[in-house]
NULUM-23588 format. One record per residue (C-alpha): residue in three letters; x negated, y, z negated. Coordinates in steps of 0.001 Angstrom, whole numbers, padded with zeros to 6 digits, always signed. Layout:
N
alaXYZ;...
! end
This chain:
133
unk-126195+114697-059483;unk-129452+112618-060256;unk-129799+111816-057164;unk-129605+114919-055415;unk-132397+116205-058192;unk-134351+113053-057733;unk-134177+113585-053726;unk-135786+117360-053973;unk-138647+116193-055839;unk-139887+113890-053079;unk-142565+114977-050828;unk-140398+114935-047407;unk-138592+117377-045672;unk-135732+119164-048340;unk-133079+119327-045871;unk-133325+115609-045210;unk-133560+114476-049078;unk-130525+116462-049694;unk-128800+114803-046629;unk-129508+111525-047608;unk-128716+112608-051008;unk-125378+113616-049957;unk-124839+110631-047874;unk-125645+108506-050831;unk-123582+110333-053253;unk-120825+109615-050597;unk-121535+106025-050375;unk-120920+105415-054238;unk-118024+107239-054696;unk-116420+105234-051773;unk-117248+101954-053389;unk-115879+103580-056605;unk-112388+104433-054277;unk-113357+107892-054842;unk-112936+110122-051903;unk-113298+114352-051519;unk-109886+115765-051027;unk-108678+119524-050790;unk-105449+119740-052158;unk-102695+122170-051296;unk-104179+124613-048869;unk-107631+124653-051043;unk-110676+124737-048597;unk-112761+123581-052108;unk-113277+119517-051538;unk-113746+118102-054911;unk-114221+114318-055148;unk-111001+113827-057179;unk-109023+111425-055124;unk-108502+107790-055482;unk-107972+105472-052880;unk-106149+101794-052723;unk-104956+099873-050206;unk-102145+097615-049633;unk-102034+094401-047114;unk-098164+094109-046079;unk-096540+092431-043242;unk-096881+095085-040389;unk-101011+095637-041465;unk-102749+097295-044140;unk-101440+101353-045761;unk-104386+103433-047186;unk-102759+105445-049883;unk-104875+107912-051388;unk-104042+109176-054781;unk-104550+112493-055798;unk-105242+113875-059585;unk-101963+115338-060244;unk-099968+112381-059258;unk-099181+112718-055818;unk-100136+110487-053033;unk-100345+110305-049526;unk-099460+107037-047075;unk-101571+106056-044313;unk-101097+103087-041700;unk-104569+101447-040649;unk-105253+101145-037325;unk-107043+098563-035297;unk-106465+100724-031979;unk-109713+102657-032897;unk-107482+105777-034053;unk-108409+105317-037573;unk-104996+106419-039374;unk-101787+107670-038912;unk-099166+109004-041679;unk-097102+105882-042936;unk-094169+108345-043773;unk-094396+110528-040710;unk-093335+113453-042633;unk-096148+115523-042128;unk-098815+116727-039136;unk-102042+114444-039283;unk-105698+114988-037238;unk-108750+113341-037662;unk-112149+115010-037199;unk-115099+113710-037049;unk-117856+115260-039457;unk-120501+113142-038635;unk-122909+110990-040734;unk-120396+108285-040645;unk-117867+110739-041943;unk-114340+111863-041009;unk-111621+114578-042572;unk-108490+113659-042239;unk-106010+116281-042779;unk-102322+115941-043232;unk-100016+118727-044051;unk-101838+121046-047090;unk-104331+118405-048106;unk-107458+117279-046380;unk-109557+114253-047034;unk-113012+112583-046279;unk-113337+109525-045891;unk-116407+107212-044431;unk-114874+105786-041137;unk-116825+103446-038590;unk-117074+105193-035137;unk-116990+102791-031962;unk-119631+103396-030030;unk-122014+103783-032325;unk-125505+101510-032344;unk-125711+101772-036328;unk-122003+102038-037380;unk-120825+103774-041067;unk-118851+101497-043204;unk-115472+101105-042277;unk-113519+103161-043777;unk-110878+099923-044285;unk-112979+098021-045784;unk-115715+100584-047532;unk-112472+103067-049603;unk-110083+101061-050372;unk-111713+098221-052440;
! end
């Protein structure tokens, strides 16, 4: 929250302080392993969510960690998908949101997460390596 009141008192343009703001904000909490997540249904992100990840034999699982003790699995790709569900159980999409951002939604909850987009001159932080430290 400092930042976002230190951002409006600069001289530039308000809707780009609070961007970069934002985009800041974002940054931390992903070196933190914090991520925003809307849980069951909500459409209220809160960034509540904890992220590790785990190196196994077949490649590296995401699993995100939500407050009340339930988790979700997801296999990292190197195929330039991003994710896909570890346990299959449940529907997943990815969207992109830009700003280096995607939401990844699987069943009732829905996550953000920074991802790396190919293509891109000036990519985000991969969302690999940048989450799940």
């Amino acid at each position: 929250m400092l930042a976002l009141g230190l951002a409006a008192c600069g001289g530039g343009n308000e809707a780009d302080d609070l961007r970069q703001a934002e985009s800041e904000a974002a940054e931390e909490a992903a070196r933190d392993g914090k991520v925003e997540c809307a849980l069951a249904g909500s459409d209220t992100f809160e960034r509540a969510c904890t992220t590790e990840q785990i190196a196994g034999s077949e490649g590296r699982i995401l699993v995100i960690r939500h407050p009340d003790g339930g988790f979700r699995r997801f296999d990292i790709l190197t195929d330039g998908r991003g994710l896909a569900p570890a346990d299959g159980f449940d529907e997943t999409s990815i969207s992109l949101l830009g700003d280096g951002m995607i939401e990844v939604s699987s069943g009732d909850d829905k996550y953000r997460l920074p991802a790396r987009i190919k293509g891109q001159d000036t990519p985000a932080t991969d969302v690999a390596d940048q989450v799940a430290r």
